[in-house]
Backbone as CSV, one residue per row, in Angstrom:
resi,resn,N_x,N_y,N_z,CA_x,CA_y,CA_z,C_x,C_y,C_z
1,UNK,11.400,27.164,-19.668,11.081,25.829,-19.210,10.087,25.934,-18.055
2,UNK,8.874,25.006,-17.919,7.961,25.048,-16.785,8.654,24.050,-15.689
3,UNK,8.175,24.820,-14.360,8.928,23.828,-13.303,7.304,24.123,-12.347
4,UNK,7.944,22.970,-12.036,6.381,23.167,-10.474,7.223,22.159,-9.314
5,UNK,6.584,22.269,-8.612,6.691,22.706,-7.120,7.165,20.961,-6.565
6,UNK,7.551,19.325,-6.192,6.924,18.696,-5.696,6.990,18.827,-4.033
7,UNK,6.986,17.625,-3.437,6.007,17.613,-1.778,7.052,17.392,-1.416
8,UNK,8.434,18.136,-1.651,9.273,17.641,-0.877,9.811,19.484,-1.498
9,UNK,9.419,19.960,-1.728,9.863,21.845,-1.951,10.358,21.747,-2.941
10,UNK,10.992,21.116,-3.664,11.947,20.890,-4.692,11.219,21.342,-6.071
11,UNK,11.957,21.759,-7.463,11.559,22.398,-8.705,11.385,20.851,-9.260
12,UNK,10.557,20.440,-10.371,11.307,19.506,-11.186,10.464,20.746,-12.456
13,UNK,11.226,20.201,-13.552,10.684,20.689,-15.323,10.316,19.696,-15.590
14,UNK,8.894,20.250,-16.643,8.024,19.845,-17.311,8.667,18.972,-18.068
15,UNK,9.779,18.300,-18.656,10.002,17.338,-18.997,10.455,16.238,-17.992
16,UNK,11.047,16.258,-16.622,10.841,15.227,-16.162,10.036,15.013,-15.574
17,UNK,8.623,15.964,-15.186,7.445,15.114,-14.760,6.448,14.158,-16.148
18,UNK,6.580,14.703,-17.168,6.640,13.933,-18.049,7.408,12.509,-18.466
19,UNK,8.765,12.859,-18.469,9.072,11.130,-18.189,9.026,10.281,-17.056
20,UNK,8.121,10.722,-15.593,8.249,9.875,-14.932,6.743,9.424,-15.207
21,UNK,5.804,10.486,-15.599,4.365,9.786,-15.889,4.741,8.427,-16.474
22,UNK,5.775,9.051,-18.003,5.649,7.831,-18.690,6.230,6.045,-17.857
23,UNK,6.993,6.580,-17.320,7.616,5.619,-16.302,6.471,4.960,-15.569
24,UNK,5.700,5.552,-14.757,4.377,5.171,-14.581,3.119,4.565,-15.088
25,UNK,3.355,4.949,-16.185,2.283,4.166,-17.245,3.083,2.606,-17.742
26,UNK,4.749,2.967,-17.696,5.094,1.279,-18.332,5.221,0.630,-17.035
27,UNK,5.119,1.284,-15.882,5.252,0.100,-14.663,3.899,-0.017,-14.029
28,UNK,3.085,0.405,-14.909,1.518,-0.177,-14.280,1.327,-1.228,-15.540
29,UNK,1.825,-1.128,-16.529,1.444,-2.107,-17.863,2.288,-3.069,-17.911
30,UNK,3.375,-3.151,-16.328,4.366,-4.211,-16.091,5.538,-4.382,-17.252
31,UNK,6.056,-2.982,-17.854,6.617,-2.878,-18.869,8.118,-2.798,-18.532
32,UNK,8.362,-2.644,-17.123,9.591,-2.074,-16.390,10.582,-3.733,-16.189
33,UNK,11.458,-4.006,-16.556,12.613,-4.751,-15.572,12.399,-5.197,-13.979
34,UNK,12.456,-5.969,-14.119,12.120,-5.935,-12.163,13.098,-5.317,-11.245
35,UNK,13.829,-5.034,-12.326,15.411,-4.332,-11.124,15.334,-2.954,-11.429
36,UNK,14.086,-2.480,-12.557,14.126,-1.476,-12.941,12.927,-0.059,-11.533
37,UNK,12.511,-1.223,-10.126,12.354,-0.419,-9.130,12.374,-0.666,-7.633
38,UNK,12.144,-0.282,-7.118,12.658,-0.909,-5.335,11.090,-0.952,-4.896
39,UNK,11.429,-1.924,-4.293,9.838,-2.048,-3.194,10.329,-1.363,-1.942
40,UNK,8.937,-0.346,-1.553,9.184,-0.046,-0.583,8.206,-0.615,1.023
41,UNK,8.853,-1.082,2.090,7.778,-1.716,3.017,7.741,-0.423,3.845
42,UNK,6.496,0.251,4.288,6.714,0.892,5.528,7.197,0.494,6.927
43,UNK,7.511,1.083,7.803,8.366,0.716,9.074,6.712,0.708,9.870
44,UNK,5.699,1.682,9.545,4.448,1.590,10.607,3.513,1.586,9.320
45,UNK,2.242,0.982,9.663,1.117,0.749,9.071,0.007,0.661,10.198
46,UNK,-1.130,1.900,9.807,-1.607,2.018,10.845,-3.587,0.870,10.224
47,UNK,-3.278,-0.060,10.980,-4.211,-1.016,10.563,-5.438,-0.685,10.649
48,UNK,-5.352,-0.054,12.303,-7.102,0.627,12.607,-7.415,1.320,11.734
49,UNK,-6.675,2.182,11.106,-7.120,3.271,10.358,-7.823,2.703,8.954
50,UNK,-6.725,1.783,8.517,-7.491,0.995,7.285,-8.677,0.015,7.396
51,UNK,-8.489,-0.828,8.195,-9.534,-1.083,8.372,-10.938,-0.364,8.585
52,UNK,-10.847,0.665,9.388,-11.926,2.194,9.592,-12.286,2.309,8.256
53,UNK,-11.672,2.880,7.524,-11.584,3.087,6.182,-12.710,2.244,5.534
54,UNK,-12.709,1.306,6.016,-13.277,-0.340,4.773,-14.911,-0.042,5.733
55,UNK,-14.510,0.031,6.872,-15.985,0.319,7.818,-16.522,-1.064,8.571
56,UNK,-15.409,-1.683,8.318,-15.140,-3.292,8.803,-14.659,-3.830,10.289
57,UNK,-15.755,-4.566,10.945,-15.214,-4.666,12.251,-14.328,-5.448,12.722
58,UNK,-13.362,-5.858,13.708,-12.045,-6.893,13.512,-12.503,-7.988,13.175
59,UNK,-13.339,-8.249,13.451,-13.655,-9.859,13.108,-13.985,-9.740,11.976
60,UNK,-14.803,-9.142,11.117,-15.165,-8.982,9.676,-13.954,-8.881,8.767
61,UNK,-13.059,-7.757,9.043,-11.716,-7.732,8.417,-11.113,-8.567,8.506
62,UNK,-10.537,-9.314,9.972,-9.839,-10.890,10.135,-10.286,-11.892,9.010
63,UNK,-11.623,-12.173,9.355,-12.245,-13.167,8.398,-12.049,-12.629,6.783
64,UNK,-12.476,-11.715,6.352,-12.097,-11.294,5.121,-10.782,-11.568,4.584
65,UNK,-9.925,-11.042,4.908,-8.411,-11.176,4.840,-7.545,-12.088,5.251
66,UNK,-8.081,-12.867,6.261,-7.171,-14.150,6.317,-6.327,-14.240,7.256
67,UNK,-6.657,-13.436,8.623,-6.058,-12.771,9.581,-6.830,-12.946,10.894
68,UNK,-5.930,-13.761,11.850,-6.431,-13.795,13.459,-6.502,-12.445,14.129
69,UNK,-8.058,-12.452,14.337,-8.600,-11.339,14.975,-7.559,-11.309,16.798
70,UNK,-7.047,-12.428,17.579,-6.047,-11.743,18.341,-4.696,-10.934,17.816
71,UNK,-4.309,-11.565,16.512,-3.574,-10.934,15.958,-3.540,-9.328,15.898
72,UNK,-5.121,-9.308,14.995,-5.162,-7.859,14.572,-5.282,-7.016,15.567
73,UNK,-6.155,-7.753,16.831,-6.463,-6.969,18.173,-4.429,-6.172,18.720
74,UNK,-4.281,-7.040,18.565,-2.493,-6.647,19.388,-2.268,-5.669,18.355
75,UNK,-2.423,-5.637,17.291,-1.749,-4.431,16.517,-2.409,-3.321,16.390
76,UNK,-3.486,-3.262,16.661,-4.476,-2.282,16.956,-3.982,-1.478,18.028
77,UNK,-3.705,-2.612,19.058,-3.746,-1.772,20.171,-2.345,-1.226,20.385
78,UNK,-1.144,-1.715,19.546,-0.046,-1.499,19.640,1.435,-1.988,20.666
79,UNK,0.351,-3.401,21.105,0.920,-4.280,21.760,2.199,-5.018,21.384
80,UNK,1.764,-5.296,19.439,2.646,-5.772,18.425,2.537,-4.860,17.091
81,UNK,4.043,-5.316,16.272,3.816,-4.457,15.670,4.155,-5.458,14.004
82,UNK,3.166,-5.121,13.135,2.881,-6.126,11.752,4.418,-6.541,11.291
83,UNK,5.307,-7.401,10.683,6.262,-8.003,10.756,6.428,-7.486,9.170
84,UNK,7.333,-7.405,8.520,7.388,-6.892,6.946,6.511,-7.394,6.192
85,UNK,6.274,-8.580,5.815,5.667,-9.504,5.273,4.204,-8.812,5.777
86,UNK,3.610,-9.186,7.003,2.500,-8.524,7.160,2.192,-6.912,6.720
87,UNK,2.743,-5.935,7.196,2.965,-4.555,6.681,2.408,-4.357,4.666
88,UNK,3.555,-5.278,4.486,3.266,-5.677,2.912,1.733,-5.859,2.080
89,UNK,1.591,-6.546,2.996,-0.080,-7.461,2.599,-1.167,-6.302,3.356
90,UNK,-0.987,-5.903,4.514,-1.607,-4.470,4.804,-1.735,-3.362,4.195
91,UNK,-0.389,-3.095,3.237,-0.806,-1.744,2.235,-1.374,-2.342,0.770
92,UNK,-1.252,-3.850,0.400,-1.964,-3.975,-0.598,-2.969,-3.981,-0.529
93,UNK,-3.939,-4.489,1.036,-5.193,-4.669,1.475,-6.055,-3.230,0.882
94,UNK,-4.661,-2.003,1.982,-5.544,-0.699,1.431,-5.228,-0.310,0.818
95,UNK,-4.809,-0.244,-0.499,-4.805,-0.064,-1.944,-5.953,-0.890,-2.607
96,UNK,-6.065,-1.938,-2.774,-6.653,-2.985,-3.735,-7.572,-3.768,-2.899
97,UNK,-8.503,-3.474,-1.495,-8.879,-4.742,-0.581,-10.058,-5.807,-1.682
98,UNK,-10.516,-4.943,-2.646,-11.778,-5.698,-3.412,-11.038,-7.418,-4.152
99,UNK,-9.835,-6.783,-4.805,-8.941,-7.311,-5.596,-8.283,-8.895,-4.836
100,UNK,-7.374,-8.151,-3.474,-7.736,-9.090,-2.401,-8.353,-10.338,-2.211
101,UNK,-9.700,-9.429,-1.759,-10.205,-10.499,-1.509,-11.041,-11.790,-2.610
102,UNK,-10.793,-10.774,-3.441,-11.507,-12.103,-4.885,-10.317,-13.062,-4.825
103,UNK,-8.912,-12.664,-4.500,-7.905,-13.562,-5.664,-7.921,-14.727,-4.006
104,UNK,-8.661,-14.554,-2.964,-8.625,-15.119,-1.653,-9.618,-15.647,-1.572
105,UNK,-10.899,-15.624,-2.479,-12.171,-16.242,-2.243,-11.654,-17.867,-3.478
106,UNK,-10.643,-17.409,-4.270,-10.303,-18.846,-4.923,-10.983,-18.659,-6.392
């Protein structure tokens, strides 16, 4: 049986990285149960960084996204920290920001 390595030291075999691909392919084709996975929110989301990323300045990102630039300023600076709901909409930003912002332009 083939085993490889994952990012946590652990063996898995070539058949269950195979059924989780497949798992992966029916929950990107929305094929899964909705109870069939957990959302996960991070506890930190580092905004500067994503935003950096995009090459977008606060006010450009604010305006883009739909977000008070004092807002984003405090979380930047680590004054405040993004609330779940925000966190949420922050990792879809940096995953998908193009996607975003079309389904936000209307």
């Amino acid at each position: 049986m083939a085993y490889c390595i994952n990012t946590r030291g652990s063996q898995m075999s070539g058949s269950r990285i195979i059924e989780s691909m497949k798992e992966a392919v029916a929950f990107s084709r929305g094929e899964l149960p909705k109870d069939a996975y957990a959302v996960h929110i991070p506890e930190r989301v580092d905004v500067k960084a994503i935003r950096n990323r995009m090459r977008l300045s606060q006010v450009n990102f604010a305006k883009r996204f739909g977000l008070s630039v004092y807002t984003l300023r405090n979380w930047e600076q680590g004054k405040r920290q993004p609330d779940p709901a925000a966190r949420a909409y922050l990792k879809v930003i940096e995953k998908i920001p193009d996607i975003v912002s079309k389904v936000l332009a209307g």
